[in-house]
MARVEX-24509 format. One record per residue: y, z, x of N, C-alpha, C, O in turn; chain. Coordinates in pm, whole numbers. Each point is the difference from the previous one (the first is absolute). Layout:
BEGIN
      n.Y      n.Z      n.X     ca.Y     ca.Z     ca.X      c.Y      c.Z      c.X      o.Y      o.Z      o.X   nuza
        Y        Z        X        Y        Z        X        Y        Z        X        Y        Z        X      A
...
REM end
This chain:
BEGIN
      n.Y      n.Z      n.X     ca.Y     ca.Z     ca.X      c.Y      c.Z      c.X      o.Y      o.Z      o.X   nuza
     -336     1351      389      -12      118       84       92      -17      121        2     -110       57      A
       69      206      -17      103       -9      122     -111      -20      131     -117       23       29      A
      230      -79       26      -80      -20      140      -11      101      100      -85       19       87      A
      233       69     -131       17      125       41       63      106      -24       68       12     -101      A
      -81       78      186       62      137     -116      155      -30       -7       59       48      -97      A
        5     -113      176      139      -11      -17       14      -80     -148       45       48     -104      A
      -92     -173      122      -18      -43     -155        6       72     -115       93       -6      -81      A
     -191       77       72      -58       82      -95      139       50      -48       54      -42     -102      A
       14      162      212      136       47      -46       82      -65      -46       47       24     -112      A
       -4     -133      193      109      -48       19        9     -168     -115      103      -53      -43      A
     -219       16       27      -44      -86      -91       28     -133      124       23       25      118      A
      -31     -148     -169      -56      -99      138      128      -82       57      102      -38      -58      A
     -126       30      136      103      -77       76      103     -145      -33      -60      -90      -59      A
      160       72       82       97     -133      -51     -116      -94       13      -33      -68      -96      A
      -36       60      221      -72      -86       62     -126      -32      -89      -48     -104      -45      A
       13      256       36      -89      -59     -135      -11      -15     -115      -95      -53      -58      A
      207      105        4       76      -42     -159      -41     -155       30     -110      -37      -44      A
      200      -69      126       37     -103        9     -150      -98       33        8     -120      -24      A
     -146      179       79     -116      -60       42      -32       37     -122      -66      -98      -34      A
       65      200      -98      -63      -35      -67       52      -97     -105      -64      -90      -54      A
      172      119       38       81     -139      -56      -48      -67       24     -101       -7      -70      A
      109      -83      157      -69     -109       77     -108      -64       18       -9     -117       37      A
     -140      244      -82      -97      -22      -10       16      -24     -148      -37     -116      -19      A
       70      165      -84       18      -12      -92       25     -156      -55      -78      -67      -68      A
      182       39      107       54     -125      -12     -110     -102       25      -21     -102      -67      A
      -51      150      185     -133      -98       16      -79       -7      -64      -57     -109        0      A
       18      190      -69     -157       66      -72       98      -99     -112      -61     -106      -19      A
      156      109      -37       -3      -60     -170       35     -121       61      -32      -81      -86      A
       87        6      201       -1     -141       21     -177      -60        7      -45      -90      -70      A
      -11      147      146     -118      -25       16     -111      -61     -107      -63     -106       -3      A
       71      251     -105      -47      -18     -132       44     -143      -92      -74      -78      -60      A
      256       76       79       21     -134      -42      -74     -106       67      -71      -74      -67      A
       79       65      151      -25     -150       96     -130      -15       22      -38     -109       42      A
      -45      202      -62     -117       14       -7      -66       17      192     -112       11       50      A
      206      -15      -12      -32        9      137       92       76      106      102      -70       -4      A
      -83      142       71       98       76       73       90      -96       54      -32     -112       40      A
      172      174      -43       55      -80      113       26       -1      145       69       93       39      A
      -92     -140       11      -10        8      168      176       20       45      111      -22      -47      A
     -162       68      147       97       82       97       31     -213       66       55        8      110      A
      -66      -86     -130       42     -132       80       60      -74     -145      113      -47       16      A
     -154       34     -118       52      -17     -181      125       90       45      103      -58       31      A
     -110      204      -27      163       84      -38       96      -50      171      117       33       18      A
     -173      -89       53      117       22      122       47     -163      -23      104      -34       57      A
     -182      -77     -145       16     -119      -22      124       28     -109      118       -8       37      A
     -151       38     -161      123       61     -102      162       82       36      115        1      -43      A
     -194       57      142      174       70      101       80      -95       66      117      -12      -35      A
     -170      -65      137       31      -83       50      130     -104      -75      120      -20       22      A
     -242      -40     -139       91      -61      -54      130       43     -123       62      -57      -90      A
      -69      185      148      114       76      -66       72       68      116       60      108       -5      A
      -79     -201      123       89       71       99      -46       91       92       50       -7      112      A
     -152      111     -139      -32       93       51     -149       15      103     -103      -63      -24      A
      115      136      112     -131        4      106      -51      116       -9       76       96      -14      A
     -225      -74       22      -47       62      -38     -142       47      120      -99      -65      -33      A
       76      129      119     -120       54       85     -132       24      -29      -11      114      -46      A
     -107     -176       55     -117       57      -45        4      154       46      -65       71      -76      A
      137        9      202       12      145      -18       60       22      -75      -57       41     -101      A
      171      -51       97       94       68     -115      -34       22     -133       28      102      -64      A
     -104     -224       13      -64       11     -117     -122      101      -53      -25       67     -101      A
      -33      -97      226     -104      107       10       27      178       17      -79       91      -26      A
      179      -85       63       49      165       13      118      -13     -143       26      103      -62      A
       12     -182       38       43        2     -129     -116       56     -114      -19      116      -37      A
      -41     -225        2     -155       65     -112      -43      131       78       38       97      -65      A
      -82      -71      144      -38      131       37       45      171       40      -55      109       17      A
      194     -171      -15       89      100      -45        1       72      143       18      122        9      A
      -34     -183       75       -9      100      180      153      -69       43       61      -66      -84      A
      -10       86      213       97      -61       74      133       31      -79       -3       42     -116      A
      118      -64      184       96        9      -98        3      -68     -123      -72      -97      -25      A
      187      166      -83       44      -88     -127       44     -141       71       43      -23      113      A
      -60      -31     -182       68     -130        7      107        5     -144      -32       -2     -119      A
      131        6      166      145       -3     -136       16     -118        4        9      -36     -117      A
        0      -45      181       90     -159        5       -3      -39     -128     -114      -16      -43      A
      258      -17      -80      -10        0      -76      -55     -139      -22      -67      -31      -98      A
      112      -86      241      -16     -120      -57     -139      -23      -18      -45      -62      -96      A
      -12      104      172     -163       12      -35      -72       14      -59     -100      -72       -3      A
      130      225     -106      -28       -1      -98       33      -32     -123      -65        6     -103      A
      171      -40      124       57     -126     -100      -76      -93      -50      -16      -31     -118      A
      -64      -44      282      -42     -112       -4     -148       34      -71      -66      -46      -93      A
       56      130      171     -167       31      -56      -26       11     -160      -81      -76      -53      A
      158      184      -29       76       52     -142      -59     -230      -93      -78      -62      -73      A
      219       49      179      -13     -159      -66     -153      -85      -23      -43      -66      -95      A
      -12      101      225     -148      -93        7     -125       58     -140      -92      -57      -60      A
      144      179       55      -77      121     -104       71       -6     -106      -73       66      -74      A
      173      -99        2       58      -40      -87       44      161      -48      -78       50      -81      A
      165       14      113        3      139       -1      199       42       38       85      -51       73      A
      -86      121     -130      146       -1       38       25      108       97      -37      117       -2      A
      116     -191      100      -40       46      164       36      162      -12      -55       63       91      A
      127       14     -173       25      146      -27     -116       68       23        7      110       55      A
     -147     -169      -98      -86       56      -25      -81       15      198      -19      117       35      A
       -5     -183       29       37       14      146       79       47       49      -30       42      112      A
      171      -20     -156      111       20      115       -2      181      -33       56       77       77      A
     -107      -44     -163       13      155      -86       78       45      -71        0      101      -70      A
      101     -212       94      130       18     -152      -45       23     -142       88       31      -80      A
     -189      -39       45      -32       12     -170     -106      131      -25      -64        6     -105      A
       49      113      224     -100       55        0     -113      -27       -2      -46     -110       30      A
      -43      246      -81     -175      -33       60      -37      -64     -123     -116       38      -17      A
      160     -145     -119     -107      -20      -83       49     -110       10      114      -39       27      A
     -277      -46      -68      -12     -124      -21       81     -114      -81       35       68      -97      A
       11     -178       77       41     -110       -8      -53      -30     -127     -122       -7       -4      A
      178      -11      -89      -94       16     -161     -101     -166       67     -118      -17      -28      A
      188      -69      103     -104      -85       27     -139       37       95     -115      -46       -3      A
      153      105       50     -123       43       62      -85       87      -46     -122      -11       14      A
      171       94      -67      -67      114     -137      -85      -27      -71      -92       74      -35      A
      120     -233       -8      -39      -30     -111     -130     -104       48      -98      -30      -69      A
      125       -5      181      -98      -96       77     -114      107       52     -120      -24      -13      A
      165      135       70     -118      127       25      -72       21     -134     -117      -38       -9      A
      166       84      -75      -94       31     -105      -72     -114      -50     -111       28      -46      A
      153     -182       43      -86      -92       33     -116       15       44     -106       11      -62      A
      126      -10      167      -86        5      160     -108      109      -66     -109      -46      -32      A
      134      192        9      -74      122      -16     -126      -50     -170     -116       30      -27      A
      218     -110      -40      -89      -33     -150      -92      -57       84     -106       56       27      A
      147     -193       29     -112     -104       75      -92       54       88     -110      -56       -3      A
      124      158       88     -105       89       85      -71       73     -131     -100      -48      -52      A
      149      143       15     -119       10     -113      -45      -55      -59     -112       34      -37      A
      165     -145       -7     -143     -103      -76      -82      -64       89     -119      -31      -13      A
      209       11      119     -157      -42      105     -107      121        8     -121      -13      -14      A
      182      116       36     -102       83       45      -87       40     -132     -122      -19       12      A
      160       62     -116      -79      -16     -110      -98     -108      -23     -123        7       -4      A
      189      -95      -10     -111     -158        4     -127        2      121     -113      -45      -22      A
      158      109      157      -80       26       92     -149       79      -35     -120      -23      -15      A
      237      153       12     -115       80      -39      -99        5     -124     -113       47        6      A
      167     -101     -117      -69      -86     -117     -129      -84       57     -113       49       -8      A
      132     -164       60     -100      -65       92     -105       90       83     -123       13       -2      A
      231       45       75      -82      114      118     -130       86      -80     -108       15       57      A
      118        6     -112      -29      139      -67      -96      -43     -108      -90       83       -2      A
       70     -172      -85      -47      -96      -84      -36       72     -109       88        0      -86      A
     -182       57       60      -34       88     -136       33      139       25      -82       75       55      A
      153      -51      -78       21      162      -22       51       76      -95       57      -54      -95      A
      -65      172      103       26       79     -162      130      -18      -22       71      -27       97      A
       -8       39     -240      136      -17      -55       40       84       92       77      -44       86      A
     -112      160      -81       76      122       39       29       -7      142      114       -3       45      A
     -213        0       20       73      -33      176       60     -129      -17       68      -14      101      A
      -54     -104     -184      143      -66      -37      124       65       -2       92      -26       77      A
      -89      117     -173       88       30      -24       50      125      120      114       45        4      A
     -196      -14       64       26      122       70       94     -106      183       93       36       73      A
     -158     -131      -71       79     -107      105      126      -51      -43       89       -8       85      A
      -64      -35     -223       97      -43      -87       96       90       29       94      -20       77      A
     -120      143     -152      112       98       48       60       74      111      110       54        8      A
     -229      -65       95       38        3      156      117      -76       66       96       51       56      A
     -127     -216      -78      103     -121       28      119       28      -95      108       -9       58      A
     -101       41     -186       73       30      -31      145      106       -1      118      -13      -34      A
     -202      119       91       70      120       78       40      -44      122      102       45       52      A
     -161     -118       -7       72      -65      132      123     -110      -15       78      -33       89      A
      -83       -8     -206      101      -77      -12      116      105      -29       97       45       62      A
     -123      -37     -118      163      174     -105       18       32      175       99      -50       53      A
     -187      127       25       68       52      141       98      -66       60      112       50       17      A
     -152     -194       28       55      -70       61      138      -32     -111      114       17       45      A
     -127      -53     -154      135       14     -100       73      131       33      123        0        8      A
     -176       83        7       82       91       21      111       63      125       78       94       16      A
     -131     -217       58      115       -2       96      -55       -4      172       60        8      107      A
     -234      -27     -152      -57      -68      138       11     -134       65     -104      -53       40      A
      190        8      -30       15     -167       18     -135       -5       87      -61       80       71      A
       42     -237     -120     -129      -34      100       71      -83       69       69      -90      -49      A
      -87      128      231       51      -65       90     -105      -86      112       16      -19      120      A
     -126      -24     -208     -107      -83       37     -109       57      148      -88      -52       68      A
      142      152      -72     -124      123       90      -60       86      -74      -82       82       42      A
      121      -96     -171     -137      134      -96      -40     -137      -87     -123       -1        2      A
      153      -73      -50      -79     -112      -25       34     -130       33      116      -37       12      A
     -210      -31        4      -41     -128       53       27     -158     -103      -47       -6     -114      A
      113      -91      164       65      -77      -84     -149      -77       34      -65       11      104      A
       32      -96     -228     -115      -75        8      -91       38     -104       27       66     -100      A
     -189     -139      150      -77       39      -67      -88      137      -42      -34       56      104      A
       -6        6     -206      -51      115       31      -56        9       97       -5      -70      101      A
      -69      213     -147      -78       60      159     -167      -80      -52      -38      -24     -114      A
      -24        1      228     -147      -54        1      -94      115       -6       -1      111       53      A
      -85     -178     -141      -52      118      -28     -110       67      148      -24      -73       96      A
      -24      204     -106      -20       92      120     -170      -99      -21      -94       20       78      A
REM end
């Protein structure tokens, strides 16, 4: 959902093309490593590729406020730490994904639904085939959406364990 009506028209900003990239990049490192990577991990990795890096800058980077940050060497560096070919940051290759990263999202999206299935399996414990199948095809429709060109940029879902039950 836009943040605002200019959005809406105009579709979202360099700034936030590039934060959701970015968040992006995090959400499928995360999933790998099993643990996020810290903002002191990515300025450790720059470093030793030369480059300095601001706990602000970084932070209005992912969030997409403050100016673009273009510096190519930067995102070069960053591209490198994410294993990503830096085009995909700099905006040279357009708005679609990196068949590596593509392919690591739909990863990510199988593995959230089987958690959450397995969850709610547990959660839920005896219940009729049919409201099975009626949740089944819910998660399922949610997967095709997001295939269809909703990237998940780790603010409509949550990297980790399912949800606890209410």
């Amino acid at each position: 959902m836009p943040e605002n009506a200019n959005e809406a028209e105009s579709g979202p900003s360099p700034q936030q093309l590039l934060a959701r990239r970015l968040n992006l990049l995090l959400d499928v490192a995360a999933e790998e490593r099993g643990a996020p990577l810290t903002f002191l991990e990515l300025q450790k990795e720059l470093a030793a590729r030369g480059v300095g890096l601001s706990r602000a800058r970084w932070s209005y980077m992912k969030d997409g406020s403050g100016r673009l940050v273009s510096d190519p060497q930067l995102l070069t560096a960053i591209s490198e730490v994410f294993g990503v070919d830096p085009d995909y940051l700099l905006g040279n290759g357009g708005p679609e994904l990196p068949e590596v990263i593509d392919s690591r999202l739909e990863f990510l999206k199988a593995l959230r639904a089987a958690k959450v299935k397995s969850f709610a399996a547990r959660a839920l414990g005896e219940v009729s085939p049919e409201t099975l199948r009626v949740i089944t095809k819910y998660l399922n429709d949610d997967i095709k959406r997001h295939r269809a060109g909703k990237a998940v940029t780790g603010q409509e879902d949550s990297v980790g364990e399912p949800p606890s039950a209410p």
